[in-house]
C-alpha positions in Angstrom: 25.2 39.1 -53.2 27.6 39.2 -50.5 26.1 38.4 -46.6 27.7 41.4 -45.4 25.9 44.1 -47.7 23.1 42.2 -47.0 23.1 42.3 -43.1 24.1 46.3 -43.6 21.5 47.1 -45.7 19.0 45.3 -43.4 20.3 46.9 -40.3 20.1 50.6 -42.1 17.1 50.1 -43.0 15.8 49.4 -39.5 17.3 52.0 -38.2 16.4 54.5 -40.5 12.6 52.9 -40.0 13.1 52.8 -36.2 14.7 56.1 -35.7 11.4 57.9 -38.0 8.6 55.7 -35.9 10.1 56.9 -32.8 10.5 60.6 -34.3 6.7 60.4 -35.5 5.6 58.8 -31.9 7.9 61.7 -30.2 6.0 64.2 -32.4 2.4 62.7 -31.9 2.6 62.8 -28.0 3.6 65.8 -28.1 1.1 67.3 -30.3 -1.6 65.0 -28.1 -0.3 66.7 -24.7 -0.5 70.1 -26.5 -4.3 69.5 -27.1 -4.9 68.1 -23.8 -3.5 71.9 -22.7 -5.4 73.7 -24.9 -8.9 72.3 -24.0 -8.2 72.9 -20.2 -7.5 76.0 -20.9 -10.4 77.0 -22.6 -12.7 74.8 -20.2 -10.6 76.8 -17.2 -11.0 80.3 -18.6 -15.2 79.1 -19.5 -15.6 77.8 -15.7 -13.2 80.6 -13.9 -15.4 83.2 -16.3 -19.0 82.1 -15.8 -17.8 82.0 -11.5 -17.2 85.8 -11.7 -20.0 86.7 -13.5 -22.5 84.9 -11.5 -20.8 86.3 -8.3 -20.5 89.8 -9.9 -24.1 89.1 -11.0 -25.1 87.9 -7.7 -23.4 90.5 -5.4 -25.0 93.0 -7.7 -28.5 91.7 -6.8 -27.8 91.6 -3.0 -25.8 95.1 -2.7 -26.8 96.9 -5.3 -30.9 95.7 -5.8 -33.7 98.1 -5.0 -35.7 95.1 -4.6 -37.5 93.8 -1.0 -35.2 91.1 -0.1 -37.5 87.9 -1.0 -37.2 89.6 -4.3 -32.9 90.0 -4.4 -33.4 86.3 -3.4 -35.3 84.9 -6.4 -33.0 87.3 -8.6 -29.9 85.9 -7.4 -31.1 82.0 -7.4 -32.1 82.9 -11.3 -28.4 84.2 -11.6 -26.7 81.2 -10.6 -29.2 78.9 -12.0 -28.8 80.9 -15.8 -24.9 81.7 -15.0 -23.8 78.1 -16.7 -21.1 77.6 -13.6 -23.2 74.1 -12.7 -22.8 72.8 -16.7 -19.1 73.7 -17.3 -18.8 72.0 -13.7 -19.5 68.8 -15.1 -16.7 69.2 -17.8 -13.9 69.9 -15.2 -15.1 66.4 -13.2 -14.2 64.6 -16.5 -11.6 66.8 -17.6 -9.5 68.3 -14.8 -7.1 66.4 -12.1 -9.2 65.3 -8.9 -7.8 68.2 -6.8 -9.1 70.9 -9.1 -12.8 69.2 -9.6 -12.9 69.1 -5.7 -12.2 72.8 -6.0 -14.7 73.7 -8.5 -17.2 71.3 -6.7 -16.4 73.4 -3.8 -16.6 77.0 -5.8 -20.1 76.0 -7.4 -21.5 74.6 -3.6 -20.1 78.2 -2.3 -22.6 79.7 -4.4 -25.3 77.9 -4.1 -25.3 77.7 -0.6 -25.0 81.5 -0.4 -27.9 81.2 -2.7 -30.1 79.0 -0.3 -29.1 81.2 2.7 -30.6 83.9 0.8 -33.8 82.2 -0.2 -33.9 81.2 3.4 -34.2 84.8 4.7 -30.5 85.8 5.2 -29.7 89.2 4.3 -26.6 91.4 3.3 -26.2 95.1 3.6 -23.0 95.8 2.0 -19.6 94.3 0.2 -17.6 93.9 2.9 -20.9 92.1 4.8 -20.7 89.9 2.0 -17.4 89.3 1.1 -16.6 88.1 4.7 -19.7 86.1 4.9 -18.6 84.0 1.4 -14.6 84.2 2.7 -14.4 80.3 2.4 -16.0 80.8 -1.0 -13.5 83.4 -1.8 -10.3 80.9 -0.5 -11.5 78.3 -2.5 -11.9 80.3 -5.7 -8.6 81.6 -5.5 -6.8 78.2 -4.4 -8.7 77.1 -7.6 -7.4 79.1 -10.1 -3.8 79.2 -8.4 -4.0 75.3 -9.3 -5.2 75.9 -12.9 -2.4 77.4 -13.3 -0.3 75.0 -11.7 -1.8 72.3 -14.2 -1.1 74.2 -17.7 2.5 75.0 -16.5 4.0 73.5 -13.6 6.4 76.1 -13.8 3.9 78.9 -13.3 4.1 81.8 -10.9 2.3 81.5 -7.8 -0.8 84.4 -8.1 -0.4 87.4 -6.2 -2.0 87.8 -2.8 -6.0 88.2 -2.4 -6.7 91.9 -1.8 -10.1 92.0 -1.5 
Protein backbone atom coordinates (compact mmCIF):
# COMPACT_ATOMS: atom_id res chain seq x y z
CA UNK A 1 0.00 0.00 0.00
CA UNK A 2 1.36 3.17 -0.98
CA UNK A 3 2.32 5.88 2.12
CA UNK A 4 0.55 8.43 0.38
CA UNK A 5 -3.12 6.80 0.17
CA UNK A 6 -2.44 5.87 3.40
CA UNK A 7 -1.73 9.46 4.97
CA UNK A 8 -4.91 10.67 2.69
CA UNK A 9 -7.19 8.24 3.85
CA UNK A 10 -6.07 8.94 7.43
CA UNK A 11 -6.33 12.67 7.14
CA UNK A 12 -10.10 12.23 5.42
CA UNK A 13 -11.12 10.35 7.78
CA UNK A 14 -10.33 12.84 10.57
CA UNK A 15 -11.68 15.36 8.98
CA UNK A 16 -14.75 13.84 8.08
CA UNK A 17 -14.82 12.66 12.07
CA UNK A 18 -13.73 16.11 13.18
CA UNK A 19 -15.99 18.15 11.02
CA UNK A 20 -19.41 15.75 12.37
CA UNK A 21 -18.11 16.03 16.25
CA UNK A 22 -17.92 19.65 15.87
CA UNK A 23 -21.32 19.73 13.81
CA UNK A 24 -23.02 17.41 16.62
CA UNK A 25 -21.29 19.76 19.63
CA UNK A 26 -22.57 22.97 17.46
CA UNK A 27 -26.03 21.29 17.35
CA UNK A 28 -26.14 20.11 21.13
CA UNK A 29 -25.30 23.75 22.49
CA UNK A 30 -27.59 24.96 20.72
CA UNK A 31 -30.41 22.73 21.53
CA UNK A 32 -28.95 23.07 25.41
CA UNK A 33 -29.30 27.06 25.17
CA UNK A 34 -32.80 26.59 23.58
CA UNK A 35 -33.94 24.67 26.78
CA UNK A 36 -32.20 27.01 29.12
CA UNK A 37 -34.77 29.70 27.21
CA UNK A 38 -37.60 27.77 27.32
CA UNK A 39 -37.62 27.02 31.20
CA UNK A 40 -37.16 30.87 31.92
CA UNK A 41 -39.74 31.53 30.06
CA UNK A 42 -42.16 29.41 31.56
CA UNK A 43 -40.68 30.15 35.17
CA UNK A 44 -40.93 34.13 34.07
CA UNK A 45 -44.54 33.90 32.76
CA UNK A 46 -45.36 31.53 36.32
CA UNK A 47 -43.67 34.27 38.65
CA UNK A 48 -44.73 37.54 36.49
CA UNK A 49 -48.47 35.70 36.59
CA UNK A 50 -48.82 34.67 40.22
CA UNK A 51 -47.34 38.79 40.98
CA UNK A 52 -50.57 40.08 39.19
CA UNK A 53 -52.85 37.95 40.59
CA UNK A 54 -51.93 38.38 44.10
CA UNK A 55 -51.77 42.26 43.55
CA UNK A 56 -55.14 42.06 41.59
CA UNK A 57 -56.25 39.79 44.46
CA UNK A 58 -54.86 42.01 47.07
CA UNK A 59 -55.98 45.48 45.72
CA UNK A 60 -59.40 43.79 45.38
CA UNK A 61 -59.47 43.08 49.17
CA UNK A 62 -58.27 46.67 50.15
CA UNK A 63 -60.48 48.72 47.48
CA UNK A 64 -63.02 46.75 46.75
CA UNK A 65 -63.82 44.68 50.41
CA UNK A 66 -66.94 45.36 52.41
CA UNK A 67 -64.99 44.01 55.21
CA UNK A 68 -63.79 46.29 58.63
CA UNK A 69 -60.28 46.82 57.85
CA UNK A 70 -58.62 44.27 60.39
CA UNK A 71 -60.68 42.00 58.30
CA UNK A 72 -59.26 43.29 54.39
CA UNK A 73 -55.98 42.75 56.43
CA UNK A 74 -56.14 39.05 57.20
CA UNK A 75 -57.75 38.57 53.63
CA UNK A 76 -54.99 40.14 51.82
CA UNK A 77 -52.07 38.41 54.08
CA UNK A 78 -54.06 34.92 53.11
CA UNK A 79 -53.75 36.32 49.36
CA UNK A 80 -50.19 36.66 49.25
CA UNK A 81 -49.38 33.85 51.53
CA UNK A 82 -51.79 31.27 49.03
CA UNK A 83 -50.78 33.48 45.79
CA UNK A 84 -47.48 31.02 45.19
CA UNK A 85 -45.32 34.45 44.33
CA UNK A 86 -42.83 33.41 47.49
CA UNK A 87 -42.36 29.52 45.90
CA UNK A 88 -41.69 30.39 42.27
CA UNK A 89 -39.36 33.08 44.01
CA UNK A 90 -37.05 30.57 44.97
CA UNK A 91 -36.86 29.08 41.39
CA UNK A 92 -35.74 32.54 39.76
CA UNK A 93 -32.79 32.78 42.74
CA UNK A 94 -31.53 29.44 41.14
CA UNK A 95 -32.58 30.05 37.77
CA UNK A 96 -32.47 33.65 36.63
CA UNK A 97 -29.27 36.15 36.27
CA UNK A 98 -28.49 37.96 39.77
CA UNK A 99 -30.01 41.24 38.49
CA UNK A 100 -33.43 39.75 37.90
CA UNK A 101 -33.56 37.59 41.35
CA UNK A 102 -32.68 41.03 43.09
CA UNK A 103 -35.81 42.18 41.21
CA UNK A 104 -38.10 39.55 42.07
CA UNK A 105 -36.70 39.56 45.68
CA UNK A 106 -37.60 43.13 45.60
CA UNK A 107 -41.35 42.47 43.81
CA UNK A 108 -42.18 39.68 46.44
CA UNK A 109 -40.68 42.19 49.68
CA UNK A 110 -43.07 45.00 47.88
CA UNK A 111 -45.87 42.88 48.70
CA UNK A 112 -45.30 41.72 51.73
CA UNK A 113 -44.46 44.79 53.23
CA UNK A 114 -47.63 46.30 51.84
CA UNK A 115 -49.07 43.31 53.51
CA UNK A 116 -47.52 44.05 57.07
CA UNK A 117 -48.44 47.74 56.73
CA UNK A 118 -51.89 46.50 56.46
CA UNK A 119 -51.86 44.13 59.31
CA UNK A 120 -50.24 46.94 61.18
CA UNK A 121 -53.36 49.26 60.87
CA UNK A 122 -52.60 51.12 57.60
CA UNK A 123 -55.43 51.77 55.50
CA UNK A 124 -56.31 52.55 51.77
CA UNK A 125 -59.41 54.20 50.44
CA UNK A 126 -59.06 53.97 46.80
CA UNK A 127 -56.70 52.89 43.62
CA UNK A 128 -54.96 55.75 43.02
CA UNK A 129 -54.33 55.90 47.20
CA UNK A 130 -52.86 52.59 46.61
CA UNK A 131 -51.12 52.65 43.59
CA UNK A 132 -49.01 55.66 44.71
CA UNK A 133 -48.48 54.23 48.11
CA UNK A 134 -46.92 50.75 46.36
CA UNK A 135 -45.14 53.13 43.37
CA UNK A 136 -41.68 51.61 44.20
CA UNK A 137 -43.44 48.26 44.07
CA UNK A 138 -44.89 49.17 40.79
CA UNK A 139 -41.15 50.44 39.35
CA UNK A 140 -39.67 47.48 40.36
CA UNK A 141 -42.27 45.17 38.85
CA UNK A 142 -42.03 46.74 35.65
CA UNK A 143 -38.11 47.12 35.60
CA UNK A 144 -38.49 43.34 36.22
CA UNK A 145 -40.28 42.25 33.49
CA UNK A 146 -38.51 44.80 31.07
CA UNK A 147 -35.25 42.65 32.05
CA UNK A 148 -37.11 39.26 31.45
CA UNK A 149 -37.28 40.24 28.36
CA UNK A 150 -33.97 41.49 27.99
CA UNK A 151 -32.74 37.92 29.13
CA UNK A 152 -34.81 35.68 26.48
CA UNK A 153 -33.78 38.08 23.61
CA UNK A 154 -31.36 40.57 23.95
CA UNK A 155 -32.68 42.06 21.01
CA UNK A 156 -36.09 42.74 22.49
CA UNK A 157 -38.06 45.87 22.48
CA UNK A 158 -37.91 47.99 25.42
CA UNK A 159 -41.80 47.79 27.06
CA UNK A 160 -43.97 50.59 26.50
CA UNK A 161 -44.32 53.34 29.22
CA UNK A 162 -46.15 52.63 32.64
CA UNK A 163 -49.60 54.22 32.38
CA UNK A 164 -51.10 53.45 35.35
Amino acid sequence: MDLGTLVSTVTGAAIGVGATSLADWSKWRREQAERRTAVKRELYAAYLAAVARSWNDIRAVVVNGTEPWPERASLAGDVYRSGGVYELRYQISITAPPDIVALSDQVMRGMRDLVRRLEEGETFSDWTELRNANRPWFDAFDTMRGRMRLDLDDTSQPLPPDTR
